[in-house]
DRENKOLGU-812751 format. One record per residue (C-alpha): x, y, z; residue number from 1. Coordinates in nm, 4 decimals, always signed. Example, Ala and Ser with C-alpha at 12.3 -4.5 7.8 and 13.67 -1.06 7.14 Angstrom:
+1.2300 / -0.4500 / +0.7800 / 1;
+1.3670 / -0.1060 / +0.7140 / 2;
This chain:
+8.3715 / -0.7672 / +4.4284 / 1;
+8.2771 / -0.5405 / +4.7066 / 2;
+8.0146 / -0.6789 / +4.9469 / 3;
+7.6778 / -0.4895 / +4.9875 / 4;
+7.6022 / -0.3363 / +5.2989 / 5;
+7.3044 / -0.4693 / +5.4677 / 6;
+7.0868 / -0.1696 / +5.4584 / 7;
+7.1052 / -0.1690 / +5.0584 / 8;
+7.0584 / -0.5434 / +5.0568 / 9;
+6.7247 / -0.5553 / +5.2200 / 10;
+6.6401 / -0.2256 / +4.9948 / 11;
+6.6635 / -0.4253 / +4.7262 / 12;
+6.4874 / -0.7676 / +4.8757 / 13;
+6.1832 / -0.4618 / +5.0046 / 14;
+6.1907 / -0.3776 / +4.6111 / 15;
+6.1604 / -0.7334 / +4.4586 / 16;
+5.8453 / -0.7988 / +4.7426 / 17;
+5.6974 / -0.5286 / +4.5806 / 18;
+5.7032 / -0.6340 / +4.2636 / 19;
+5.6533 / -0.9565 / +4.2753 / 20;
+5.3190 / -0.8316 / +4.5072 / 21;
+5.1941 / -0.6333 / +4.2235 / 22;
+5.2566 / -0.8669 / +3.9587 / 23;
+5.0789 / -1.1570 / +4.1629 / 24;
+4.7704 / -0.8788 / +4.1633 / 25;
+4.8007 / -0.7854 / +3.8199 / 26;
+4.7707 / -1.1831 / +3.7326 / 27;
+4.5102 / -1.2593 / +4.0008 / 28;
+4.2809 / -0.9579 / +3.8432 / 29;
+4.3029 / -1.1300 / +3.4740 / 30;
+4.2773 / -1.4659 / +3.5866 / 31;
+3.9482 / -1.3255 / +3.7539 / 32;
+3.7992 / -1.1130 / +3.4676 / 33;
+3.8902 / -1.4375 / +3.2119 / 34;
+3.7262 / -1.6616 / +3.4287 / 35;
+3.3933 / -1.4215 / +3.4550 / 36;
+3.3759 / -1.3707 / +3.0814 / 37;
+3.4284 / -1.7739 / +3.0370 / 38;
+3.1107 / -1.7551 / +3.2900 / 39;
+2.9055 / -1.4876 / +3.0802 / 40;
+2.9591 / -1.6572 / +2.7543 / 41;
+2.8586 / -2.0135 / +2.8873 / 42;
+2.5207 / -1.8494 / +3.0475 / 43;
+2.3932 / -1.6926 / +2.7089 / 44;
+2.5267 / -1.9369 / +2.4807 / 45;
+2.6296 / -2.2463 / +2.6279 / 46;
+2.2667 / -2.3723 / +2.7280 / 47;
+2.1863 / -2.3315 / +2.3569 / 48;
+2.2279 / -2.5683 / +2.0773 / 49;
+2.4303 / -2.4347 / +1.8164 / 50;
+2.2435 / -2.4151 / +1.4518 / 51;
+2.4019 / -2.5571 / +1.1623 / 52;
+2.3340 / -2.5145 / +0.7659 / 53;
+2.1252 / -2.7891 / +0.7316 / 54;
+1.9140 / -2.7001 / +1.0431 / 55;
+1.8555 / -2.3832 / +0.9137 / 56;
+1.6952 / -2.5122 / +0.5982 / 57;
+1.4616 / -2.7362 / +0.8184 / 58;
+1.3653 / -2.4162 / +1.0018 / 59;
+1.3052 / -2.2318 / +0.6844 / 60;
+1.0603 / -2.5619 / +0.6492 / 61;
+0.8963 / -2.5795 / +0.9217 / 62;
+0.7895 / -2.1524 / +0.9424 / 63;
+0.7025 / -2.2402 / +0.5419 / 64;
+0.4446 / -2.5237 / +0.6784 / 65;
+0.3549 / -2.3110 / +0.9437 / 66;
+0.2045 / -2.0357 / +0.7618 / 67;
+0.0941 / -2.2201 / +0.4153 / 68;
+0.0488 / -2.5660 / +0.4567 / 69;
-0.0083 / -2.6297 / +0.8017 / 70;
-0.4349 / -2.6389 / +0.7604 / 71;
-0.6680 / -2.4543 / +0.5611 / 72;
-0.7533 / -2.1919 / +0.8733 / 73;
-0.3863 / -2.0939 / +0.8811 / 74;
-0.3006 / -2.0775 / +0.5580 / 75;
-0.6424 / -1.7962 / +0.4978 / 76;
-0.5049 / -1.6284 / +0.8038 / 77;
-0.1927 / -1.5812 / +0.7079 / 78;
-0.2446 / -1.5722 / +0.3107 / 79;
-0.5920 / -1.4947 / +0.2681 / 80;
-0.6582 / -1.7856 / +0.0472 / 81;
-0.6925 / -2.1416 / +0.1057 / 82;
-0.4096 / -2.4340 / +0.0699 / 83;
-0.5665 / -2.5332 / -0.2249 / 84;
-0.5498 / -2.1806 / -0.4124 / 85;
-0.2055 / -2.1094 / -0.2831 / 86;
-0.0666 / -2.4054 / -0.4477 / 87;
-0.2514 / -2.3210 / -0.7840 / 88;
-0.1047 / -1.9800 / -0.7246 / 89;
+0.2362 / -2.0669 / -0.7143 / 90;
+0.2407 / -2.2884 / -1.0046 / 91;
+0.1198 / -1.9946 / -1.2144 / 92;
+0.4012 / -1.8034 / -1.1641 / 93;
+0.6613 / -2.0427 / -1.2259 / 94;
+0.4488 / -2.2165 / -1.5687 / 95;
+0.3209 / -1.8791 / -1.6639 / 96;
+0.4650 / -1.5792 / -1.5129 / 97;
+0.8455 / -1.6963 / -1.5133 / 98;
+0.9602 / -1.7117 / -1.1781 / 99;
+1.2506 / -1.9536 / -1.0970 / 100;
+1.3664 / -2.1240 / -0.7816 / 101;
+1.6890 / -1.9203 / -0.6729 / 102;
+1.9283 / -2.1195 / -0.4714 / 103;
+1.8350 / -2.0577 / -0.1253 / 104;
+1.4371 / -2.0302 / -0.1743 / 105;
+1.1852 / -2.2220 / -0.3272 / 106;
+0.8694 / -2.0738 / -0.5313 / 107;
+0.6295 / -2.1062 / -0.2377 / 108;
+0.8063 / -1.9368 / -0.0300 / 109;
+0.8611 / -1.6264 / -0.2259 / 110;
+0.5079 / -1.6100 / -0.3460 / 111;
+0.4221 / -1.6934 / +0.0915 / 112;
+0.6353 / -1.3856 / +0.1159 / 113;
+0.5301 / -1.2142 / -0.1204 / 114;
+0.0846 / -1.2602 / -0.0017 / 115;
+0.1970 / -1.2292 / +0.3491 / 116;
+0.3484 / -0.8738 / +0.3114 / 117;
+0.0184 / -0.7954 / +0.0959 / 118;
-0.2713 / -0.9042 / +0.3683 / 119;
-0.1396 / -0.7666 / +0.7089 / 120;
+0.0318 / -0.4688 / +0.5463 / 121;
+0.3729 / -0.5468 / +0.7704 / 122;
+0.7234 / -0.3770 / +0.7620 / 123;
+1.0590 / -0.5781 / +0.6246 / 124;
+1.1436 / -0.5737 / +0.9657 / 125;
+0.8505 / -0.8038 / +1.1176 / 126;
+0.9602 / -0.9969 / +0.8027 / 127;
+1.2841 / -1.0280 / +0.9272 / 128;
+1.1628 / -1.1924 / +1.2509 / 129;
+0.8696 / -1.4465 / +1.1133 / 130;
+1.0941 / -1.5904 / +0.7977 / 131;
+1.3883 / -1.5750 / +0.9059 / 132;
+1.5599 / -1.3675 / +0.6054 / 133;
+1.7710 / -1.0610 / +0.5131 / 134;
+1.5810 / -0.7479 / +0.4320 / 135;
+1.7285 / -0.6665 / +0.1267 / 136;
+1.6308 / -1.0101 / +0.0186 / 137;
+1.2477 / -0.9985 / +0.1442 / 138;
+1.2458 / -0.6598 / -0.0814 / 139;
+1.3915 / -0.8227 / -0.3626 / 140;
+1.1224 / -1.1062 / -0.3513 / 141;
+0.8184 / -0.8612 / -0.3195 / 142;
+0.9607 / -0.6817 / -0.6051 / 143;
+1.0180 / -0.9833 / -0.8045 / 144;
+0.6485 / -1.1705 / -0.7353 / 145;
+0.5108 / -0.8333 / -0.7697 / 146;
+0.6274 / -0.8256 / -1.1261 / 147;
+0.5018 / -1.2140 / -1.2079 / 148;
+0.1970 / -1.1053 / -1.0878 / 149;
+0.1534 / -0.8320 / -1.3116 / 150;
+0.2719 / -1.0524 / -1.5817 / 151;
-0.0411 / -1.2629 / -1.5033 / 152;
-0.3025 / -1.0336 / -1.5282 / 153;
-0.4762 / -1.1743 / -1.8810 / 154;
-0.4921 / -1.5163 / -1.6726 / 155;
-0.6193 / -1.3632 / -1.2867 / 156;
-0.8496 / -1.1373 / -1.4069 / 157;
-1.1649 / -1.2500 / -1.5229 / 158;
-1.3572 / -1.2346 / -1.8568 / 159;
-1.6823 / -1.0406 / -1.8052 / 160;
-2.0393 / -1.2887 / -1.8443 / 161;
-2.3527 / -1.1529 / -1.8933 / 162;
-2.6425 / -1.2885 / -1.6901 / 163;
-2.8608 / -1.4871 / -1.9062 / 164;
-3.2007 / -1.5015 / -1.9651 / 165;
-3.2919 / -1.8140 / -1.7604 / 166;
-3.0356 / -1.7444 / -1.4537 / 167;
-3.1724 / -1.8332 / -1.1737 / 168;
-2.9639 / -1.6259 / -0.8764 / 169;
-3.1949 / -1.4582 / -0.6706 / 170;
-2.9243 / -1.1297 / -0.6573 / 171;
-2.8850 / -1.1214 / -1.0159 / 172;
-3.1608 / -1.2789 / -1.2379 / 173;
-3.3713 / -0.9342 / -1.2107 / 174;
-3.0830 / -0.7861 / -1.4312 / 175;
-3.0494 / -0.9583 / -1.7520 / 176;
-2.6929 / -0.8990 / -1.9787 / 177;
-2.5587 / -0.7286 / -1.6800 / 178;
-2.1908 / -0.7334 / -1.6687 / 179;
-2.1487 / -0.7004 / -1.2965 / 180;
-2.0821 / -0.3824 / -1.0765 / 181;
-1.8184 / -0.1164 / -1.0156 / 182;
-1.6842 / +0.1109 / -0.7333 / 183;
-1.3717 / +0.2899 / -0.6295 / 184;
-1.2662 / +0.2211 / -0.2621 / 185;
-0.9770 / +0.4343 / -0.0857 / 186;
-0.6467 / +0.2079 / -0.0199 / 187;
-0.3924 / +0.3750 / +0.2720 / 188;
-0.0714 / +0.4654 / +0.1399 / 189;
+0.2495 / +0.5820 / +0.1928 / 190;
+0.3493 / +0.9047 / +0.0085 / 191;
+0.6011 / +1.2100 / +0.0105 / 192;
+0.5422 / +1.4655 / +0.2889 / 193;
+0.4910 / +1.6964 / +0.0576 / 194;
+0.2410 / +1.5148 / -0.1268 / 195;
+0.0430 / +1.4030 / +0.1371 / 196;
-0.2428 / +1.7079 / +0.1061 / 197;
-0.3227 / +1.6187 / -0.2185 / 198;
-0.4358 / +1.2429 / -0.0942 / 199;
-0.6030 / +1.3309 / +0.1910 / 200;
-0.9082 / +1.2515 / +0.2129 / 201;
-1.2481 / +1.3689 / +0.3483 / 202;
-1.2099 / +1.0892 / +0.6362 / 203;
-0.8461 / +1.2452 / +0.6902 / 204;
-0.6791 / +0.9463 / +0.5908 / 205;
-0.4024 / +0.9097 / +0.3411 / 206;
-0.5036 / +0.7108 / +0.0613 / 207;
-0.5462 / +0.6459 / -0.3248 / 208;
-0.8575 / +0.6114 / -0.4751 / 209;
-0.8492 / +0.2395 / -0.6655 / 210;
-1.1411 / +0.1769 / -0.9259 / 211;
-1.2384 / -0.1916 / -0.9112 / 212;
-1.5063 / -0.4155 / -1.1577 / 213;
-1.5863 / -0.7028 / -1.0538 / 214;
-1.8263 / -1.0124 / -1.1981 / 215;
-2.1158 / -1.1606 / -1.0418 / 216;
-1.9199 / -1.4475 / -0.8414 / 217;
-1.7242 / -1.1174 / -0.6948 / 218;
-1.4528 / -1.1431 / -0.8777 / 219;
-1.2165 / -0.8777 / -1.0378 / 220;
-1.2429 / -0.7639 / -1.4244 / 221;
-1.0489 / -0.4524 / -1.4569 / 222;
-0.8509 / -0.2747 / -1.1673 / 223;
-0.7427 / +0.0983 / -1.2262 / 224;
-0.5021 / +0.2222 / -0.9323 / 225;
-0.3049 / +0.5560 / -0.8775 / 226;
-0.5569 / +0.8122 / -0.8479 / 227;
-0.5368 / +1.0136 / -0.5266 / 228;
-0.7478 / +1.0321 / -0.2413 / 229;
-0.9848 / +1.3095 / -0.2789 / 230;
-1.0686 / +1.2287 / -0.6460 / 231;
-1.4442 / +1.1644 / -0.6775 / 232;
-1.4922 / +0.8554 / -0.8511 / 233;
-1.7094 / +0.9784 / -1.1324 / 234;
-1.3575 / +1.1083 / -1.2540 / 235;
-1.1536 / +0.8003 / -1.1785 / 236;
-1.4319 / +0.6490 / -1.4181 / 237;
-1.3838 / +0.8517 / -1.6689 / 238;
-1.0132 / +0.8196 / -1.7144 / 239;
-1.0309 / +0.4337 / -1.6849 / 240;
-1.2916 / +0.4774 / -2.0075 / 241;
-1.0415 / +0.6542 / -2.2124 / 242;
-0.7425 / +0.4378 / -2.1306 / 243;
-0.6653 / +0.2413 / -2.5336 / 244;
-0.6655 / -0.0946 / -2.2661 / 245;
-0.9081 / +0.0521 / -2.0156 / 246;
-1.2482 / -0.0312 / -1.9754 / 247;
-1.4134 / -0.2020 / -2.2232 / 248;
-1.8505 / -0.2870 / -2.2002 / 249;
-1.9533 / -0.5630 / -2.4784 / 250;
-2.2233 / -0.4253 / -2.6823 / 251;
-2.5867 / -0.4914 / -2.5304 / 252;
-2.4397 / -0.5171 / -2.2130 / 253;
-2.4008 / -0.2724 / -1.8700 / 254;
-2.2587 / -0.2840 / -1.5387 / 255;
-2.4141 / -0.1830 / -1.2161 / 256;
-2.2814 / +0.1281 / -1.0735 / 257;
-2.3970 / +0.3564 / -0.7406 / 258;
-2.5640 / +0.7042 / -0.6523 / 259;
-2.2119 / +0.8531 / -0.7168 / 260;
-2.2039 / +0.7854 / -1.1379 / 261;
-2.3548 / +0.9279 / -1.3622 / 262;
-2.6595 / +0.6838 / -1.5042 / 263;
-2.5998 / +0.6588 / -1.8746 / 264;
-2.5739 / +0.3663 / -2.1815 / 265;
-2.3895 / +0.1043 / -2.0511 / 266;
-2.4273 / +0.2468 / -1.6821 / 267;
-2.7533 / +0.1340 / -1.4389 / 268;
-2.7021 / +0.3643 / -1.2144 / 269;
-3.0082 / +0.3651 / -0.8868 / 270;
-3.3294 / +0.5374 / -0.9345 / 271;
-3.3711 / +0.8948 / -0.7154 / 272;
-3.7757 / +0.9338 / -0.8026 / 273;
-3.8939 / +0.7870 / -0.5547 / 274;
-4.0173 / +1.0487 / -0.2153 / 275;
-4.0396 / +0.9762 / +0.1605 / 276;
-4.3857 / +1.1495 / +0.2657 / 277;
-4.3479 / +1.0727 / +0.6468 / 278;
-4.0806 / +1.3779 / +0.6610 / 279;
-4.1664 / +1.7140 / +0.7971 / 280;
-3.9943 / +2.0130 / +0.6132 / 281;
-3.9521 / +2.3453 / +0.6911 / 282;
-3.9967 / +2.6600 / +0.5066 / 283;
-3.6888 / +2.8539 / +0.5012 / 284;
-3.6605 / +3.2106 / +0.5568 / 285;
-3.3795 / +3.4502 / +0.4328 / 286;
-3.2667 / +3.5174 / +0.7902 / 287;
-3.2569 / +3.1486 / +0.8770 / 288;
-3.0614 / +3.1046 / +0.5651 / 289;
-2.8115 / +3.4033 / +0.7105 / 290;
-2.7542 / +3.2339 / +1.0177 / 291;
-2.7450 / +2.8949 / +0.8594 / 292;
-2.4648 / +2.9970 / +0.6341 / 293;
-2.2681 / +3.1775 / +0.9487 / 294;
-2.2806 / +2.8693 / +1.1492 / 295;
-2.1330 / +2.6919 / +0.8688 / 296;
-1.8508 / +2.9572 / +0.8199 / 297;
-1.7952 / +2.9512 / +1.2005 / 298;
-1.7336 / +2.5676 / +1.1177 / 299;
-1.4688 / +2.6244 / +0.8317 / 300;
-1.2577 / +2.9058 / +1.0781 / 301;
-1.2730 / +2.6553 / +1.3463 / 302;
-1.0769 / +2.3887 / +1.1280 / 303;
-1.2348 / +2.1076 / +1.2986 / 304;
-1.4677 / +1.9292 / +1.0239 / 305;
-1.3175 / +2.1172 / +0.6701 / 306;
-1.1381 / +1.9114 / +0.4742 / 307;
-1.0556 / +1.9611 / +0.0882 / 308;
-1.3656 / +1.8347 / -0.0881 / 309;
-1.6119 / +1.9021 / +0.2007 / 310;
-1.6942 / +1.8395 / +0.5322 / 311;
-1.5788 / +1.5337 / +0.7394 / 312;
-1.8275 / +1.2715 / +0.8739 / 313;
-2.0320 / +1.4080 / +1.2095 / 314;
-2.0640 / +1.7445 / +1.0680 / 315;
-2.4027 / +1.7343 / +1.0991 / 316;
-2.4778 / +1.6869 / +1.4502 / 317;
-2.2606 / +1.9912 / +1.5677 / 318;
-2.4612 / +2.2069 / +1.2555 / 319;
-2.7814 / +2.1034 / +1.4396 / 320;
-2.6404 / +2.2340 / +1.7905 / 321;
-2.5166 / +2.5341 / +1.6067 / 322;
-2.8288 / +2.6630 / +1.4180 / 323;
-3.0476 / +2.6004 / +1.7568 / 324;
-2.8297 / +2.8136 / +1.9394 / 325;
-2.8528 / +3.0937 / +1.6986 / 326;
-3.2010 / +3.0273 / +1.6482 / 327;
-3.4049 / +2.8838 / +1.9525 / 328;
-3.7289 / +2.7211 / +1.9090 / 329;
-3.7171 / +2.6779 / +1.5408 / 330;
-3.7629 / +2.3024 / +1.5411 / 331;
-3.4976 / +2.2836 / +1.2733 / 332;
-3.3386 / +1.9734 / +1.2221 / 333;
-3.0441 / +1.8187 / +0.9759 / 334;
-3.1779 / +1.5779 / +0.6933 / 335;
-2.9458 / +1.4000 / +0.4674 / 336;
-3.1911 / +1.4873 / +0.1669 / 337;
-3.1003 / +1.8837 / +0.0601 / 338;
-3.3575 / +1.8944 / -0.2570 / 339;
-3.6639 / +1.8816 / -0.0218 / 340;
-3.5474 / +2.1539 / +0.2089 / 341;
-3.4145 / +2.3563 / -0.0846 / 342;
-3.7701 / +2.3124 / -0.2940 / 343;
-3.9832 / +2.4568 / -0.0092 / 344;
-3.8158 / +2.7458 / -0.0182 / 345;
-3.7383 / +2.7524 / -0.4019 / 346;
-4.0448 / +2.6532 / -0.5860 / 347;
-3.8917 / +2.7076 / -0.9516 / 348;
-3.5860 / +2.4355 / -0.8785 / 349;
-3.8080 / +2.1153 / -0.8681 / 350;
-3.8084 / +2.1261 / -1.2055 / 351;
-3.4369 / +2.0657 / -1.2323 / 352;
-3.4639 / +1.7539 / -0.9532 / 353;
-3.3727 / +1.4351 / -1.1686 / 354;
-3.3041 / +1.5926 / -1.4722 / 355;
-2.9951 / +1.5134 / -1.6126 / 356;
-2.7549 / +1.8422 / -1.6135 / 357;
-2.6281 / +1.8673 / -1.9445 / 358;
-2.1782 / +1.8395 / -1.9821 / 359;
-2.2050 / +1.8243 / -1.5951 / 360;
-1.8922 / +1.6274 / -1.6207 / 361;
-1.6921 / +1.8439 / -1.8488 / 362;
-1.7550 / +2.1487 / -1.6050 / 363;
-1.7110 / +1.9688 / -1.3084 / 364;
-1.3063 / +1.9168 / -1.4700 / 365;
-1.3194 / +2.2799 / -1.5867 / 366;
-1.4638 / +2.4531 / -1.2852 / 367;
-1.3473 / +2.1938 / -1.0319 / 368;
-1.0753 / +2.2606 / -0.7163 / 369;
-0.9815 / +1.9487 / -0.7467 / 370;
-0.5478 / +1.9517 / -0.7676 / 371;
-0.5414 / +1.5654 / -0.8630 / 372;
-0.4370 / +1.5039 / -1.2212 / 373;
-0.4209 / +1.1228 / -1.2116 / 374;
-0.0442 / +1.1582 / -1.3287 / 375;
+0.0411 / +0.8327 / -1.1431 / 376;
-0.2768 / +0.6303 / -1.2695 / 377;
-0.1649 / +0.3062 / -1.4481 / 378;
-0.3515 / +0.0265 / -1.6106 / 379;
-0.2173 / -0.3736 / -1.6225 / 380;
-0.0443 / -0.2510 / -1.9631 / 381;
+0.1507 / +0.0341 / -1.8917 / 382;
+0.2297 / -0.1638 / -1.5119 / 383;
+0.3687 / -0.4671 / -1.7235 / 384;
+0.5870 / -0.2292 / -1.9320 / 385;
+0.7640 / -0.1159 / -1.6477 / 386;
+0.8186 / -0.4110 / -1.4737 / 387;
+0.9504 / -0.5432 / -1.7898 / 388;
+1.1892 / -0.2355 / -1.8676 / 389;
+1.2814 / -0.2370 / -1.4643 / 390;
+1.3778 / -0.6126 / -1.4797 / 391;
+1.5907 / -0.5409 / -1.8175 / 392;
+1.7641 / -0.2682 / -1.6408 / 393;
+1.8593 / -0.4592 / -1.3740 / 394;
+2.0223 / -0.7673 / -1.5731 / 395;
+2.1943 / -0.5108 / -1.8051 / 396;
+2.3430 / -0.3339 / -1.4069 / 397;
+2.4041 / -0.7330 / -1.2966 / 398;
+2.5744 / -0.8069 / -1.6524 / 399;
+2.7978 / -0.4543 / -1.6364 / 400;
+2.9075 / -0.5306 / -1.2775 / 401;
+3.0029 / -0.9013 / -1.3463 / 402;
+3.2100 / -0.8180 / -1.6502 / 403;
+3.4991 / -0.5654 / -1.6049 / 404;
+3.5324 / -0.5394 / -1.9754 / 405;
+3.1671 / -0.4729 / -2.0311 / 406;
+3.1917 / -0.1834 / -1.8028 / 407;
+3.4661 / -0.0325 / -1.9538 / 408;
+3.2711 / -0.0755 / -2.2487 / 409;
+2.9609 / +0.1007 / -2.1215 / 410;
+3.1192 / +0.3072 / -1.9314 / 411;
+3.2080 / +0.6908 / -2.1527 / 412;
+3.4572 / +0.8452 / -1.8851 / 413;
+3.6333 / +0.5524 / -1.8695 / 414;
+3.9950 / +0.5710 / -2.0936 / 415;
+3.9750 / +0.3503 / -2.4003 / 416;
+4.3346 / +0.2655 / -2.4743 / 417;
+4.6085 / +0.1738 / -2.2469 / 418;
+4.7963 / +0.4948 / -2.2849 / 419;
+4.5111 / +0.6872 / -2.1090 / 420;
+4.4804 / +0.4360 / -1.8486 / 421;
+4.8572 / +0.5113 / -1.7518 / 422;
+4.8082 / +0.8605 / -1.7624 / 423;
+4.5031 / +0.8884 / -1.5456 / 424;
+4.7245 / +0.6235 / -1.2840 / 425;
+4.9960 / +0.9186 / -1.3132 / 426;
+4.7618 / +1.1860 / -1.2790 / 427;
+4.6168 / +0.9863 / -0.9766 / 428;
+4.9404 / +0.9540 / -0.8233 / 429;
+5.0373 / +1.2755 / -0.8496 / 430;
């Protein structure tokens, strides 16, 4: 063999420098990036103890005892009830109701879950974070309590007591055989975009309008929800009258109701009669009553106090400002009462003050702008139906999906005999 010339011989020892140069750099530059992601994983996690199964169950404990049972202040902070209550509360659901310890969570927790949700009004997110579980399982929970708790209405809501003859409450013994009171309240919601004008209400809030009874110890006898916001409540009262397991007064008895009902049998509602006579009033004239009725149109194209039943709270004040612009030095001032103002000026209308206007009711719902139709109103009965049908659905969806054969049973585009089955594979194929 030939011997190489020296030129190409150091060619080639130039050549094998060079790569043995790079492939020291190429190693040096993974050895370094290795070594830095060795250092970034022992910062975040090496510091840390690692959690195991059975330390996540003491966890689970320990945020349990730290909202329920860790004193009687924490547990009506977080729950709204004491530890006492709580405890009678969750074995109601589980004697009474039905509810069954799953594998991973006990009773208390699911019904902690469940009140927690219910008295701060947080998202399944925040859940997340303070118990430590999967959404889709803090949903399923809520649902599932939710349901129990429906159940359980017979047993949580209470039988209505007269007061008796020789009671001797302060608040109540000036109202013999009285039931107790009633009032709707507004609740904040969540509802369709679409939907959300019809619960607005005069306060500009979204909200339903929720129609609670309630006994003399303040606690609740029926509860109708659903209605929207703007409804007044005279008409929420109403419907929960001609529900077949609505609202039901004992003969000889009456609840207490406010200004805004209709006083009737089995209704005390407050008496009106009665006159201030430290009030000034002012005789109206027809062009105050022009300008009066401009400002208030003024008010309506400027958007800023309509809303759909009304005016919002303040509008008042800037009707004041309004009608002393337009007329200076009148001394004319806004009082809540509008029969005194209205009588000075019509003398034939105090005959209709207190008098009861006859099918008032029936023309308010025929002559009325009110959209609501109460469409989504349920009582406990028709609530307990559905939760029963939507728990029956889901076992027969849980039973379908754990048997193959079941499904193919249930299931009418699926081919019945094995013929079909091989031609839909073909058809697939193909």
């Amino acid at each position: 063999m030939a011997r190489l010339s020296l030129t190409r011989s150091k060619h080639r020892m130039k050549i094998s420098q060079i790569v043995v140069t790079f492939w020291n750099e190429v190693m040096t530059a993974i050895t370094w990036f290795f070594l830095s992601q060795c250092a970034s994983y022992y910062k975040y996690t090496g510091g840390k103890l690692r959690m195991k199964n059975i330390s996540l169950d003491v966890d689970r404990q320990s945020i349990l005892h730290k909202y329920a049972y860790k004193s009687d202040t924490a547990c009506i902070s977080n729950l709204r009830m004491t530890r006492r209550c709580f405890t009678k509360l969750c074995d109601m659901p589980h004697t009474l109701g039905g509810l069954r310890t799953s594998r991973y969570m006990d009773i208390d927790e699911q019904v902690a879950i469940f009140l927690h949700i219910i008295a701060h009004d947080v998202k399944n997110r925040v859940m997340i974070g303070r118990f430590q579980r999967y959404g889709q399982t803090i949903s399923k929970i809520v649902m599932l309590v939710c349901n129990v708790v429906i159940r359980l209405h017979p047993h949580l809501l209470k039988k209505p007591k007269p007061v008796t003859e020789n009671s001797t409450d302060q608040g109540w013994k000036w109202f013999k055989n009285c039931l107790g009171a009633l009032d709707g309240t507004h609740i904040k919601c969540l509802v369709p975009l679409k939907d959300k004008p019809k619960y607005r209400t005069r306060k500009n809030d979204i909200a339903t309008n929720v129609l609670g009874v309630c006994s003399q110890d303040i606690q609740f006898i029926y509860v109708l929800p659903g209605w929207k916001g703007p409804v007044a409540d005279g008409r929420v009262f109403r419907d929960a009258l001609l529900w077949p397991h609505g609202l039901k007064v004992p003969r000889l008895g009456y609840y207490l109701v406010d200004a805004g009902y209709t006083n009737g049998e089995c209704f005390l509602a407050p008496y009106r009669g009665v006159m201030e006579k430290s009030r000034n009033y002012h005789n109206w004239t027809i062009p105050e009553d022009a300008k009066l009725v401009e400002a208030l149109v003024n008010m309506v194209n400027m958007g800023e106090f309509k809303a759909d039943n009304g005016f919002k709270s303040g509008y008042l004040q800037r009707l004041e400002n309004a009608v002393k612009e337009k007329i200076p030095n009148s001394g004319i001032l806004v009082e809540p009462s509008v029969w005194d103002s209205y009588i000075q000026v019509h003398k034939e209308a105090r005959k209709w003050r207190n008098k009861i206007f006859p099918h008032y009711e029936d023309l308010c719902i025929i002559f009325g702008k009110d959209r609501a139709q109460g469409n989504k109103a349920k009582d406990f009965a028709q609530m307990e139906e559905g939760a029963n049908n939507e728990e029956q659905s889901e076992q027969i969806e849980d039973g379908i999906c754990n048997n193959p054969k079941l499904f193919i049973a249930e299931n009418p585009f699926y081919p019945n005999n094995s013929s079909e089955i091989e031609m839909s594979r073909y058809r697939f194929w193909a």
